[in-house]
C-alpha positions as a Python dict, from the first residue, in 0.01 Angstrom:
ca = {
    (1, 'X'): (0, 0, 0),
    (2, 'X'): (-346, -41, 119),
    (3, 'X'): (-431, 288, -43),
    (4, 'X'): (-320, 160, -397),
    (5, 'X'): (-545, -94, -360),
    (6, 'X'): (-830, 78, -259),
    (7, 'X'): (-816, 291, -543),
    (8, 'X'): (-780, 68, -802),
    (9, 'X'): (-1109, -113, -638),
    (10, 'X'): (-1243, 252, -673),
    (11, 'X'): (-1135, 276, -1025),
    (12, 'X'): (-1260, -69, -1157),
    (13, 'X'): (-1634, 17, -1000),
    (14, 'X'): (-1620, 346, -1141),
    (15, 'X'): (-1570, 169, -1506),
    (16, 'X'): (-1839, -70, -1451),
    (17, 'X'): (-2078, 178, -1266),
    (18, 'X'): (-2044, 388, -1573),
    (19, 'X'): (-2012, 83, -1833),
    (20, 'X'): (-2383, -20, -1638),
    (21, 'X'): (-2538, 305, -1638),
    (22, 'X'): (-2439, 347, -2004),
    (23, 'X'): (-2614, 0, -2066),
    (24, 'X'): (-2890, 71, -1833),
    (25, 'X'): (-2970, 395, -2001),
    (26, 'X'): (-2971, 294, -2353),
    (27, 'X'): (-3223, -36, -2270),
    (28, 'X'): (-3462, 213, -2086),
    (29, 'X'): (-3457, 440, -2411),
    (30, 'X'): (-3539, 117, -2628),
    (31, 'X'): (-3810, 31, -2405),
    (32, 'X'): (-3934, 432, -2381),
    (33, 'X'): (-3966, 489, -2767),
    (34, 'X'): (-4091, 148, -2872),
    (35, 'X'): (-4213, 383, -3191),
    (36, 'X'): (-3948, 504, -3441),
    (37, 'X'): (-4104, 695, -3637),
    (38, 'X'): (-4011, 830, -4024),
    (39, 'X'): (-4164, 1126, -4221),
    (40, 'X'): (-4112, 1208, -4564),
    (41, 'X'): (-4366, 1396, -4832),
    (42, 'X'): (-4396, 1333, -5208),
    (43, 'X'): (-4460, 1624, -5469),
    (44, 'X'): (-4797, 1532, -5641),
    (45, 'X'): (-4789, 1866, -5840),
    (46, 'X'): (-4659, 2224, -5762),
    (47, 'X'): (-4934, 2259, -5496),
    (48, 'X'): (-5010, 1943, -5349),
    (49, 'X'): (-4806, 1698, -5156),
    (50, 'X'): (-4855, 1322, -4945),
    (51, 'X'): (-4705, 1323, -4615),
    (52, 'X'): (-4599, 1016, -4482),
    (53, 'X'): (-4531, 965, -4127),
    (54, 'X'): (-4414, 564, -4074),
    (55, 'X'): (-4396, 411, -3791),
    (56, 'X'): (-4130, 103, -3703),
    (57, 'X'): (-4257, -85, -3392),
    (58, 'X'): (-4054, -276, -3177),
    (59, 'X'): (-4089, -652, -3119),
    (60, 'X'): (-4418, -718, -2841),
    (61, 'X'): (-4503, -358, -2866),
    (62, 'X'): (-4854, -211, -3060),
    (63, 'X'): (-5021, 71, -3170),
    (64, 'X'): (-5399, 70, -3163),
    (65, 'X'): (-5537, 52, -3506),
    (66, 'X'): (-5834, 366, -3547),
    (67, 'X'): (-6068, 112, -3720),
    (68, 'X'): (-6256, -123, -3399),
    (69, 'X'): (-6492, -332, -3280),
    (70, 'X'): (-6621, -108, -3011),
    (71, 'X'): (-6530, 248, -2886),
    (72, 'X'): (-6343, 263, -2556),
    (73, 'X'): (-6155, 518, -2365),
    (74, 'X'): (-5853, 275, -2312),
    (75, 'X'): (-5798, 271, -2723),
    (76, 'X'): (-5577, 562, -2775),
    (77, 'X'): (-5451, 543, -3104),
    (78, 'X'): (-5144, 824, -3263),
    (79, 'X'): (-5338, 1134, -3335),
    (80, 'X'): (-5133, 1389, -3536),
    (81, 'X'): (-5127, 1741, -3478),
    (82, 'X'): (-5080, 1987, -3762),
    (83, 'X'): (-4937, 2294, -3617),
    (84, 'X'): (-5128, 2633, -3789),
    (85, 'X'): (-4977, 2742, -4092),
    (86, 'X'): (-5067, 3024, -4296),
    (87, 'X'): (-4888, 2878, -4604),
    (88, 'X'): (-5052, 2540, -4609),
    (89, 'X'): (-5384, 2393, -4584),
    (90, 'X'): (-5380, 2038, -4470),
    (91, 'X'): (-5672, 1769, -4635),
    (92, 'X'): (-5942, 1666, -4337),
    (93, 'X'): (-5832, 1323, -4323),
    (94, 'X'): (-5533, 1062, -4242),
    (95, 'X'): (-5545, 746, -4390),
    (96, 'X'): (-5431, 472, -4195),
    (97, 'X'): (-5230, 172, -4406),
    (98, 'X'): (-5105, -125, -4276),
    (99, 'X'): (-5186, -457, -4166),
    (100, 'X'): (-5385, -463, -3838),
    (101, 'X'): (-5382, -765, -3604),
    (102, 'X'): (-5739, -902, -3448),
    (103, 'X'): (-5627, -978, -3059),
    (104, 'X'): (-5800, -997, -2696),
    (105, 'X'): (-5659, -721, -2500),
    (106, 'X'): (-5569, -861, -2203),
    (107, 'X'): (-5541, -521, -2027),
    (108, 'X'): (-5913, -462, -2133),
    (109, 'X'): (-6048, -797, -2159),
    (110, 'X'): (-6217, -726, -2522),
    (111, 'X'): (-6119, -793, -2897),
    (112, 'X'): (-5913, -539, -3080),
    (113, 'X'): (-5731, -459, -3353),
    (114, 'X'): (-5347, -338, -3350),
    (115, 'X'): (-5045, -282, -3576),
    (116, 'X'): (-4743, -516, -3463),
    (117, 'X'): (-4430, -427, -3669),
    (118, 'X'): (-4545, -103, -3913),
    (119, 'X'): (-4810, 127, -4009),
    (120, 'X'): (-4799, 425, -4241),
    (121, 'X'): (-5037, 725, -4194),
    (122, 'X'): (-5065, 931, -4439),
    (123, 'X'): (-5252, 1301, -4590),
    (124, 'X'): (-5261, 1531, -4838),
    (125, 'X'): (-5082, 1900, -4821),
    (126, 'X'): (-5207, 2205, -5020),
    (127, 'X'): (-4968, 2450, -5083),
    (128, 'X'): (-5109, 2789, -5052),
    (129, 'X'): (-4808, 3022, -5046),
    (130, 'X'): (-4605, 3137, -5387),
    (131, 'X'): (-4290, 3073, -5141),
    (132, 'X'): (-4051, 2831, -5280),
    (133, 'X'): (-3967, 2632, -4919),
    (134, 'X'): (-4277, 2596, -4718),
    (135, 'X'): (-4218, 2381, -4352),
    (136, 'X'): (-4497, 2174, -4236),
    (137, 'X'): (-4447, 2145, -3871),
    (138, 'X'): (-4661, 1883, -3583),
    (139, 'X'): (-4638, 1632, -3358),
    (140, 'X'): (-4783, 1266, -3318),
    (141, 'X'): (-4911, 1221, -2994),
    (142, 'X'): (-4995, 811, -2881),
    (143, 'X'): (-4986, 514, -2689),
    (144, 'X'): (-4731, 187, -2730),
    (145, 'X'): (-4833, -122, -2542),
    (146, 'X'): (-4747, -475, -2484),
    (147, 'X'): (-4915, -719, -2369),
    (148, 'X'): (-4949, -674, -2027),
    (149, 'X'): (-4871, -258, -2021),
    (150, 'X'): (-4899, 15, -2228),
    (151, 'X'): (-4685, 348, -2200),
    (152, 'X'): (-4734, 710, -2318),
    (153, 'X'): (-4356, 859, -2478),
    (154, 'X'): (-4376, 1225, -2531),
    (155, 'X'): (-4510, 1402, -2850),
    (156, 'X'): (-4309, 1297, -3165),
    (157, 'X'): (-4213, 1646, -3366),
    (158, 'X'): (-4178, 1675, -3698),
    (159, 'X'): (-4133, 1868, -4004),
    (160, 'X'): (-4170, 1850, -4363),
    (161, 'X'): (-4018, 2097, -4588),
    (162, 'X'): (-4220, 2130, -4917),
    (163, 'X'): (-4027, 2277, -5229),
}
């Protein structure tokens, strides 16, 4: 008798231990990738495309805008990698479009400017290849923060196939 009871104790924690972790697991995902990012290109011609990567950013979390009042180590804004590509030839810029915020950092004690909510980076592709499917491949590397810490997810891949 005592054994059926044990082991329906043992069966009700094992459904809440796993409803918990399940829980547990999904917030610390949420707070790990603040950053949802969103890539898409758009044909300008048969040899030049835009590539868009957007990023979503959750409520209290920031990315540091490239534009600031003063340069400083502790700024790290996204930096996106191009992986090397025979096919394509990649313009020497990124724009950076969105609406950035004027704050004082309070993990740095000085004025700067962030995106709350979205920015858009963006670049222009060259097509060099006669190939009909070319795939742009990279990563954004960069640093979310709040207000009182900032964290460093791991590289976002991506890929953008160009027809």
């Amino acid at each position: 008798m005592q054994l059926d009871w044990q082991m329906k104790v043992l069966y009700f924690l094992n459904i809440f231990w796993s409803l918990y972790g399940n829980v547990s697991e999904q917030c610390q995902t949420m707070e790990d990738n603040p950053v949802h990012w969103f890539f898409s290109a758009t044909k300008i011609n048969e040899t030049e495309y835009v590539l868009f990567a957007d990023a979503i950013i959750d409520k209290d979390w920031h990315l540091y805008c490239r534009s600031q009042f003063i340069k400083s180590d502790d700024l790290v804004f996204p930096e996106i990698t191009f992986y090397p590509n025979d096919d394509i030839e990649i313009a020497g810029f990124i724009n950076e479009i969105g609406e950035p915020e004027t704050i004082k950092s309070e993990l740095i004690g000085i004025n700067i400017n962030i995106f709350n909510n979205k920015v858009t980076y963006n670049t222009i592709a060259f097509k060099k290849s006669s190939k009909q499917s070319v795939s742009v491949k990279g990563e954004i590397n960069y640093v979310a923060c709040t207000k009182s810490k900032c964290i460093n997810p791991s590289p976002k891949e991506f890929e953008f196939i160009l027809n």
